[in-house]
Each structure stands twice: as structure tokens, then as C-alpha cells.
N, C-alpha and C positions, 0 to 999 in steps of 0.2 A: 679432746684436750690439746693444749697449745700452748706453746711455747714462745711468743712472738707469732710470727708465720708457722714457725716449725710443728706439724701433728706429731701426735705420737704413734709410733709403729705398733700395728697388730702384731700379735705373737706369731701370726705366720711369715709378716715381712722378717720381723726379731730372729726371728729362726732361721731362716734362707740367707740372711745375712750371716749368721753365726758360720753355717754350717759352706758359706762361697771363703770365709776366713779359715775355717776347717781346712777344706781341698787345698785353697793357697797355701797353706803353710806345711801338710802333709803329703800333698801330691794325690790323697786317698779318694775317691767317691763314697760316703757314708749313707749309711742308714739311720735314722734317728733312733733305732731300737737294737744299735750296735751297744756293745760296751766302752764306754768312756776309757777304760782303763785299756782299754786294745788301740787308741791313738796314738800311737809314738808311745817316746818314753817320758818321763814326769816332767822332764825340761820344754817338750814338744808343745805338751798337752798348755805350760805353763805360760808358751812365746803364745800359742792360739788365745792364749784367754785376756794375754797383757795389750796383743794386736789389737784384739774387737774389742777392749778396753777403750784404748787409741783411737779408734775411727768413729767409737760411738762421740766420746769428749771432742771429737774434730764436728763432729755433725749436729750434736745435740748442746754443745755448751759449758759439760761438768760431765766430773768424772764418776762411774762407776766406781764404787766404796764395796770391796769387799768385807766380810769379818773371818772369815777363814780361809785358807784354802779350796781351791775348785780342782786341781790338777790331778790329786789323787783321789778325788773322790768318786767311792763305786756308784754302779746302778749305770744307766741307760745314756749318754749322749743328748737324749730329749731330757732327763731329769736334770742335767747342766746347764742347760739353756731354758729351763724353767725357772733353776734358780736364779743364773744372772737375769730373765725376764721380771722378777718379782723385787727385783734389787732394785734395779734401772725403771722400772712402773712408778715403786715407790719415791723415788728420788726424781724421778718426771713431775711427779703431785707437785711434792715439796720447790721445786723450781719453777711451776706454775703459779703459783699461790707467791713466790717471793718475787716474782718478775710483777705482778698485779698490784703487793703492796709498793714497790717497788713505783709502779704507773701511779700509787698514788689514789688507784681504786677504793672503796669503801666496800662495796659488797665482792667478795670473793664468790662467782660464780666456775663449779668446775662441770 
């Protein structure tokens, strides 16, 4: 799937990106099966999520749309960056399909 030129990142680039935003902004080396809520403190966790926010919108076009909060939510580091993956997936579709009618396309192939 494509965005212009732009492919869409496997969840393992999604991740390794997330988690090089993580170190930079914590200093920490992680584990994806740390707890999320042992990153810094609520503000930390919040500059990590608004950064790779940031850089995804520089890279890909549009911004990541949250509906709640990420900064304090429990569970795993990896269930964080599943949820921003399934956000960002989604909202890839929807920016694919609009760049095509967009083009002017008739058949929307994804």
C-alpha cells in the first residue's frame, strides 16, 4: 500500500521507529515487554507519543488522531505501539483511497 511513492511501514519498521523515539527522549534502552507505565513519568511518556506523532506527520503526510490517551495507559510498551500501529494503518487506508480519488482514479485498488 502507497501513499504516492511513500509504502507503508511493517509493524516491525513502526516499532523500531517508535521504540529509537523512546531511547531519544528517555535516555532508556527498552524492552517491548517492559511496562509502559515504568517510562518516565506521564509527561515523558506523553513528549514520546506527541514526538513520533511529529515525525510520523513529517514523513507520511497526516497526522495521527488519537481518541484517548496513550501516556497512561497500562499493559506492555508493545501493546502502545500496537495501538498507535492500528491508528496509523488505519488512517494510511483512508489516505490512500483519498490521494487515488484525488488522482482522479475510478477503480480504487488497495
Amino acid at each position: 500500500m502507497k501513499i504516492g511513492n511513500q509504502e507503508k511501514p511493517t509493524f516491525a519498521q513502526f516499532r523500531e521507529s517508535f521504540l529509537m523515539t523512546l531511547h531519544q527522549i528517555t535516555g532508556m534502552n527498552v524492552n517491548t515487554c517492559d511496562s509502559w507505565l515504568t517510562m518516565g513519568d506521564s509527561e515523558i511518556r506523553e513528549k514520546t507519543i506527541r514526538e513520533f506523532i511529529r515525525l510520523n506527520e513529517q514523513q507520511y503526510g497526516f497526522e495521527i488522531v488519537l481518541l484517548g490517551q496513550l501516556n497512561n495507559k497500562e499493559g506492555s510498551i508493545e501493546g502502545v505501539i500496537g495501538e498507535l500501529y492500528h491508528v496509523f494503518s488505519t488512517m494510511f487506508l483512508v489516505e490512500v483511497i483519498n490521494s487515488k480519488i484525488r488522482a482522479g482514479e475510478k477503480r480504487v485498488e488497495i
